[in-house]
C-alpha positions as CSV (number, residue, x, y, z in Angstrom):
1,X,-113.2,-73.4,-83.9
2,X,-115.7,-71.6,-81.3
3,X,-113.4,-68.2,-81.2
4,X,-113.3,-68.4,-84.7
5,X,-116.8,-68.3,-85.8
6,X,-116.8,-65.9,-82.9
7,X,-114.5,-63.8,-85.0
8,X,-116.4,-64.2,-88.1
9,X,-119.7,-63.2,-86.1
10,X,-117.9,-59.7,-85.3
11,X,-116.9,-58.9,-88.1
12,X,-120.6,-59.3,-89.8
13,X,-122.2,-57.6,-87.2
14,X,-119.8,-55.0,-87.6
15,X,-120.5,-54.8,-91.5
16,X,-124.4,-54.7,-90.7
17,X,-123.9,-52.0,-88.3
18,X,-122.1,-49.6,-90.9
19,X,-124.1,-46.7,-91.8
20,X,-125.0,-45.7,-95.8
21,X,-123.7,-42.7,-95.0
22,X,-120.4,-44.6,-93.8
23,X,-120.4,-46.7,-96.9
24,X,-120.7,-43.0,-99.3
25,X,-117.9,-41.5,-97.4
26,X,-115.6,-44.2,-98.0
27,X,-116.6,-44.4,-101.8
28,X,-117.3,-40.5,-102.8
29,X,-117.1,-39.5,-105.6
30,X,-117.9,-43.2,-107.2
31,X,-118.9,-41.8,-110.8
32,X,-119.2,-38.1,-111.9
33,X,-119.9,-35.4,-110.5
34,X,-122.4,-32.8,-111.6
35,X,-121.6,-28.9,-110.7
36,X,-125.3,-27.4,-111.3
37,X,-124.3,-23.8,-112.2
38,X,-127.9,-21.7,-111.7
39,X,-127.3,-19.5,-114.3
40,X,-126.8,-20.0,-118.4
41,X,-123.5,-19.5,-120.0
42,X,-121.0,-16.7,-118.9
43,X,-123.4,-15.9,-115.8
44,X,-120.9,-15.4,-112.8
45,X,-122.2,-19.2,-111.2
46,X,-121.2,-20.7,-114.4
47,X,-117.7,-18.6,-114.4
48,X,-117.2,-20.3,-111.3
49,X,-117.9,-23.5,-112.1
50,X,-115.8,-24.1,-115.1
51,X,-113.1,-22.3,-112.9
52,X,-113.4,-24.6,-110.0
53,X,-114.3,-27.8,-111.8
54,X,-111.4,-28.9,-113.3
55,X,-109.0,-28.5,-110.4
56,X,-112.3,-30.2,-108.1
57,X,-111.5,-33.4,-110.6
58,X,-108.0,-33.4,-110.4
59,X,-107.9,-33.7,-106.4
60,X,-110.6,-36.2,-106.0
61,X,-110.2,-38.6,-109.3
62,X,-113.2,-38.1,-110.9
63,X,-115.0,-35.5,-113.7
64,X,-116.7,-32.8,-112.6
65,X,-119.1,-31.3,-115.2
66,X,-120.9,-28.2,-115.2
67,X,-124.6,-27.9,-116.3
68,X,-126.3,-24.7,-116.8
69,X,-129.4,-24.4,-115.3
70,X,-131.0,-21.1,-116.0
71,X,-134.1,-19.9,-114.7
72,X,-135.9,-17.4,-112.7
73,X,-132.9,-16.3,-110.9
74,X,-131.5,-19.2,-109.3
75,X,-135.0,-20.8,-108.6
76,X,-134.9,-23.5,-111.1
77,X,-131.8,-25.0,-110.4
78,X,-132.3,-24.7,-106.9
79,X,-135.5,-26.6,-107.0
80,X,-133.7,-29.1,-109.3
81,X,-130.6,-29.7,-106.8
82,X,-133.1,-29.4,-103.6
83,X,-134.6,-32.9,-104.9
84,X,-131.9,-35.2,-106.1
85,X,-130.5,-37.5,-104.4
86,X,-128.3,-36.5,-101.4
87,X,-125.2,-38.7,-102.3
88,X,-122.5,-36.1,-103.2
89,X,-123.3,-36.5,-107.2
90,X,-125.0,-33.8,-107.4
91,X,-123.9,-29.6,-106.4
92,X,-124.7,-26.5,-107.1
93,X,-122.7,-23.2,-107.6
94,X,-125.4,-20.6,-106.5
95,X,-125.4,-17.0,-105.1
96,X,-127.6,-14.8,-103.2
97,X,-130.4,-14.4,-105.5
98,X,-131.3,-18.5,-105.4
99,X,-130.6,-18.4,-101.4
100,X,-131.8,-15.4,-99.9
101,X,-133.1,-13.1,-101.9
102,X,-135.7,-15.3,-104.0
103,X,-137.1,-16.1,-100.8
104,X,-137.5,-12.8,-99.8
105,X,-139.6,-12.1,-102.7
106,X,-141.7,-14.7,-103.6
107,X,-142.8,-17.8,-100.4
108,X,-143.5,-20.0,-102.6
109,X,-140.4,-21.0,-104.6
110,X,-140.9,-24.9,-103.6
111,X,-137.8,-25.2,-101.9
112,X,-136.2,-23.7,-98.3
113,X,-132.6,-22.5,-98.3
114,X,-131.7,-23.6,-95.1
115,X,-134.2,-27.2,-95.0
116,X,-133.6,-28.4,-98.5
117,X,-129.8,-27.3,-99.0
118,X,-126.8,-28.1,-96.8
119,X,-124.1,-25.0,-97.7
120,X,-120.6,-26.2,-98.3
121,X,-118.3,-22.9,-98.6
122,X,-118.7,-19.9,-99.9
123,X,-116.4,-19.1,-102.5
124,X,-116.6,-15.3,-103.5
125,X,-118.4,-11.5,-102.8
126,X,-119.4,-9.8,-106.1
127,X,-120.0,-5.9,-105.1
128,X,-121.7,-3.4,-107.5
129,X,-120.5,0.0,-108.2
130,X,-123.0,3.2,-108.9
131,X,-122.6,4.6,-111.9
132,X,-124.3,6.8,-114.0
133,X,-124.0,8.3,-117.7
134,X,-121.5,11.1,-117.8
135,X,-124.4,13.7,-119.2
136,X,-125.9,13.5,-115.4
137,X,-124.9,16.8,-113.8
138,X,-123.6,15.4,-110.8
139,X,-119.6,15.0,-110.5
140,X,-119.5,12.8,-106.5
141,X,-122.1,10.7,-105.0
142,X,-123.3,13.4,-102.8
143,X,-124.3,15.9,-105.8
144,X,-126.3,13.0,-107.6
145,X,-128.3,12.1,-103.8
146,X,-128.9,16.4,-103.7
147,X,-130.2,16.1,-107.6
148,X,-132.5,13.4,-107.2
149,X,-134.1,15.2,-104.1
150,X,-134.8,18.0,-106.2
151,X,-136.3,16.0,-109.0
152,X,-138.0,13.3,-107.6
153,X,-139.2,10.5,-109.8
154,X,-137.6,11.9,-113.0
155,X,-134.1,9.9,-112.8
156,X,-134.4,6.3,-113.9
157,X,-132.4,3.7,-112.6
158,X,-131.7,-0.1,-114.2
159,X,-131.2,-3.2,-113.2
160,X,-130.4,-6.5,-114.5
161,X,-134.0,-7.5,-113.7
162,X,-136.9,-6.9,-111.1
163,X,-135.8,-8.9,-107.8
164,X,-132.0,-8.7,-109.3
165,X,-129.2,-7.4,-106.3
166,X,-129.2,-4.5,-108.7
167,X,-132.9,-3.5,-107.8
168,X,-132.4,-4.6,-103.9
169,X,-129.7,-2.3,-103.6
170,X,-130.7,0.7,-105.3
171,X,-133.9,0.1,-103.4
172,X,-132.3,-0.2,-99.9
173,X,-130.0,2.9,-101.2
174,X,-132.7,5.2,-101.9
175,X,-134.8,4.4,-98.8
176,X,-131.7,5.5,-97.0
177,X,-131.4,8.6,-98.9
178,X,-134.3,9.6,-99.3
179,X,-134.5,10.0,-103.0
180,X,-136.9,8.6,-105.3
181,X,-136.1,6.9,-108.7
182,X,-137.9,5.2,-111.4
183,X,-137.1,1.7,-112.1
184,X,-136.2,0.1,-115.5
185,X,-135.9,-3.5,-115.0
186,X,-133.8,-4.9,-118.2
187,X,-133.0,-8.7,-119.3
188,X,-129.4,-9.0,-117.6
189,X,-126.7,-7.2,-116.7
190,X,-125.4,-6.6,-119.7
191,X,-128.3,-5.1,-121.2
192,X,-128.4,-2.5,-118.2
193,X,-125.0,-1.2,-118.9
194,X,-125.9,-0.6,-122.7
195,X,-129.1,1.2,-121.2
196,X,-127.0,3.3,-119.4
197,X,-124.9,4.1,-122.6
198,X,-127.3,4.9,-124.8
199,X,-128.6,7.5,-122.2
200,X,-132.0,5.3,-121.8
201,X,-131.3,5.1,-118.0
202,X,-129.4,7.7,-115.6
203,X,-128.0,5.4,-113.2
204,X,-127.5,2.0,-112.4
205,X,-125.7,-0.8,-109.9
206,X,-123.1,-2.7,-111.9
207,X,-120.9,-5.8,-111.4
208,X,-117.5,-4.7,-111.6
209,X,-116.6,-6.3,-114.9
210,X,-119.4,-4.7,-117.1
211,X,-117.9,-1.3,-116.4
212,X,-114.6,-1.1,-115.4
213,X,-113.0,0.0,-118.4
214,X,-116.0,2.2,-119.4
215,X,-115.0,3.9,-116.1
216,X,-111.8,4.1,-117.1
217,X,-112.4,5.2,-120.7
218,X,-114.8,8.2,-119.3
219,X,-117.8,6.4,-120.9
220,X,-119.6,6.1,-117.6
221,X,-119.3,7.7,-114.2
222,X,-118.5,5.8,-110.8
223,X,-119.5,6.8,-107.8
224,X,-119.0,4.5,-105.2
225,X,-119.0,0.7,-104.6
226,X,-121.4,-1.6,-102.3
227,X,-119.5,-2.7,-100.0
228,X,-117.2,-1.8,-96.8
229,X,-114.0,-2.4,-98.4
230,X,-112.2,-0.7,-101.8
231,X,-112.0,-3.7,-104.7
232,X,-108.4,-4.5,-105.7
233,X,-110.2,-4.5,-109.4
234,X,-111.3,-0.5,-109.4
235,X,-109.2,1.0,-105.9
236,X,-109.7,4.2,-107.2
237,X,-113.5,3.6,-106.7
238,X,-114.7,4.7,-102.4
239,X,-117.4,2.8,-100.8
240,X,-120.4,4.3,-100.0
241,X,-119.4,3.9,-96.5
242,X,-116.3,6.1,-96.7
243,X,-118.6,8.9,-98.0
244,X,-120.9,8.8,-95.3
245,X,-122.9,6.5,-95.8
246,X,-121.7,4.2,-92.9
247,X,-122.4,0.4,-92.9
248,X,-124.0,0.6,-96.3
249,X,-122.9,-2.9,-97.5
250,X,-124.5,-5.2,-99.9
251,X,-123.4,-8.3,-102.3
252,X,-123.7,-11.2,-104.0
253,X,-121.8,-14.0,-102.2
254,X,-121.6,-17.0,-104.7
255,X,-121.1,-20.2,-102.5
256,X,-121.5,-24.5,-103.1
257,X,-124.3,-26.4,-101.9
258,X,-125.5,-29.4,-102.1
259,X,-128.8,-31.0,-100.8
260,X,-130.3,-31.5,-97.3
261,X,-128.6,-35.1,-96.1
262,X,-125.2,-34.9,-97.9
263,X,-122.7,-36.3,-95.7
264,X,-120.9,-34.3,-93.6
265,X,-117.5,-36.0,-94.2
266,X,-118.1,-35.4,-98.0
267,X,-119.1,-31.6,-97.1
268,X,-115.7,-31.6,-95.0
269,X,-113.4,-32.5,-98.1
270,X,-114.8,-30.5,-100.5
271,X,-114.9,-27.2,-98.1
272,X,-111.4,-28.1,-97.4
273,X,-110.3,-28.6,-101.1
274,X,-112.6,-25.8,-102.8
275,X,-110.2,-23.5,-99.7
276,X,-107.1,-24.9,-100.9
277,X,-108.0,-23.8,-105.0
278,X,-109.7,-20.2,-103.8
279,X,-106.0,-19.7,-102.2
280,X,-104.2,-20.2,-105.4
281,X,-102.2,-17.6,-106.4
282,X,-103.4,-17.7,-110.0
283,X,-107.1,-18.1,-109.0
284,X,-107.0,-15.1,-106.8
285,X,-105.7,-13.4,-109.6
286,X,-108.4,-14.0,-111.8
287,X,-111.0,-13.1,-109.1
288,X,-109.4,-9.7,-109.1
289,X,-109.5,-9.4,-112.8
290,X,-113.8,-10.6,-112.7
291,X,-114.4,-8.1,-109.9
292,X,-115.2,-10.8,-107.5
293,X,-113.6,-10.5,-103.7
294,X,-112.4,-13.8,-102.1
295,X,-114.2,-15.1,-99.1
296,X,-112.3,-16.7,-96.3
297,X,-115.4,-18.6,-94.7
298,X,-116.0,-22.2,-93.7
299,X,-118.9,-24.4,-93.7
300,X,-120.5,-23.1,-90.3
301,X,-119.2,-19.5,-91.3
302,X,-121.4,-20.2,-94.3
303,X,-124.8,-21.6,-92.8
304,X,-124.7,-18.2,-90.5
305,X,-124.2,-15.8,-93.4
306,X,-127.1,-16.9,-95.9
307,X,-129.7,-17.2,-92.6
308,X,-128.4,-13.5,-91.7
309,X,-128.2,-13.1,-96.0
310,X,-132.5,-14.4,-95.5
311,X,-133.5,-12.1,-92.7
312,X,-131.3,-9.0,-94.0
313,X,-133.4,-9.1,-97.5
314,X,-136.7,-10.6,-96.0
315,X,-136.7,-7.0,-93.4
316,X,-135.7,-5.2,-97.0
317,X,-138.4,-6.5,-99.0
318,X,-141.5,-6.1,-96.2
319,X,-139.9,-3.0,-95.4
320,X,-139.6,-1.4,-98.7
321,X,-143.2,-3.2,-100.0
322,X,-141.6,-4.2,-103.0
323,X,-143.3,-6.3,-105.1
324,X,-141.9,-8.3,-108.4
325,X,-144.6,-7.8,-111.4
């Protein structure tokens, strides 16, 4: 009788001593879960998220439902996802702008990317190309740069919006060359490209997909793309690197997070499984087809890059006095 209630005494002390955290690993995900995409509808975070979020539902049993959350660039939704709850519920599908570039600009967003977030993978790259309206006398990269130096000030440049990658890398691309634009911030993307069009703008950084067939159709001019690597989605495009402008590489890096406490065993399977989709065939597919380069990095890999992603656009920003109006 003794060794009995001896038995039953272990096993309550063993129940007392289990950790919440313990208990939420063994029942994640107990109800829905909700994919924050900081962006409104057809924004590259929400592209990702209704990509990812059905297969994320079919691997762990339970819905997965994207919400837009638009806003400031990312700082909304971060500052939404920052305080929920930190019991797996709750993620957001981010990029660069809500993690490392909005603090550059502005220290007093109300939430810290590495305190307030815990960064599951990331997911994907999204490099710019340089292009410019065909009526530009310039042919190659290196005859707009000499062009610019000769007029300084009278070429305008857009962007999808003051703070945007699109203004942080023709900034950090014109200190290094010297040349000296005028910036035309527009609402989006989108808008930029038409700017560029119409002839209201000369040149402009571009997400691949806005103006890859408009390269193709002769209705704008590429010069070269951000980053260190050709994109399968326009190969016929050089880096900047490859034309001598060596190490010259910036972009977005879209990426899951979810807040500051999440438990690492419920970080651990979703890295894993949000790997496993990035690596099917058909989803790499359609990353090439959206412009967007797959990223091969785990959750360590990905706390290193957006710290490095912080200081790299913090130095930028002091550097380069810029300041959002």
């Amino acid at each position: 009788m003794m060794r009995h209630l001896l038995a039953i005494f272990g096993v309550v002390l063993a129940l007392a001593g289990a950790s919440p955290a313990s208990a939420q690993d063994e029942t994640w995900p107990n109800r829905a879960v909700r994919l924050i995409a900081a962006s409104g509808p057809g924004g590259n975070p929400d592209v990702m998220a209704r990509l990812l979020a059905d297969k994320l539902a079919t691997a762990f049993g339970k819905p997965f439902v994207v919400e837009n959350v638009p806003g400031a660039g990312g700082i909304v939704a971060a500052n939404m996802v920052a305080k929920v709850p930190p019991d797996g519920h709750v993620l957001m599908l981010g990029d660069s702008g809500a993690m490392a570039i909005n603090p550059a600009l502005n220290p007093t967003l109300g939430y810290d990317p590495i305190r307030d977030f815990a960064p599951i993978t990331a997911l994907v790259s999204l490099p710019t190309i340089l292009v410019a309206n065909p009526t530009v006398p310039a042919a190659t990269l290196s005859e707009f740069i000499a062009l610019a130096k000769r007029e300084p000030g009278k070429m305008s440049f857009g962007s999808a919006g003051a703070g945007s990658i699109h203004h942080l890398t023709m900034a950090i691309f014109a200190e290094s060359t010297g040349i000296d634009l005028l910036h035309v911030p527009y609402r989006g993307g989108s808008a930029m490209v038409n700017g560029l069009l119409t002839g209201e703008i000369q040149v402009g950084w571009s997400g691949i997909p806005n103006v890859m067939t408009l390269i193709e159709g002769g209705k704008l001019r590429g010069y070269c793309i951000s980053v260190l690597q050709r994109s399968p989605s326009t190969p016929s495009i050089p880096t900047c690197d490859e034309l001598g402008h060596k190490g010259f590489d910036i972009a977005t890096v879209m990426g899951l997070q979810a807040p500051t406490g999440t438990s690492p065993k419920v970080i651990a399977r979703l890295q894993a499984e949000a790997a496993a989709i990035m690596r099917e065939p058909a989803m790499a597919a359609r990353m090439t087809q959206l412009g967007m380069i797959m990223q091969e990095n785990g959750t360590a890999d990905y706390v290193q890059f957006i710290k490095r992603d912080m200081e790299r656009y913090a130095e930028a920003v002091k550097k380069l006095n810029l300041q959002i109006r």
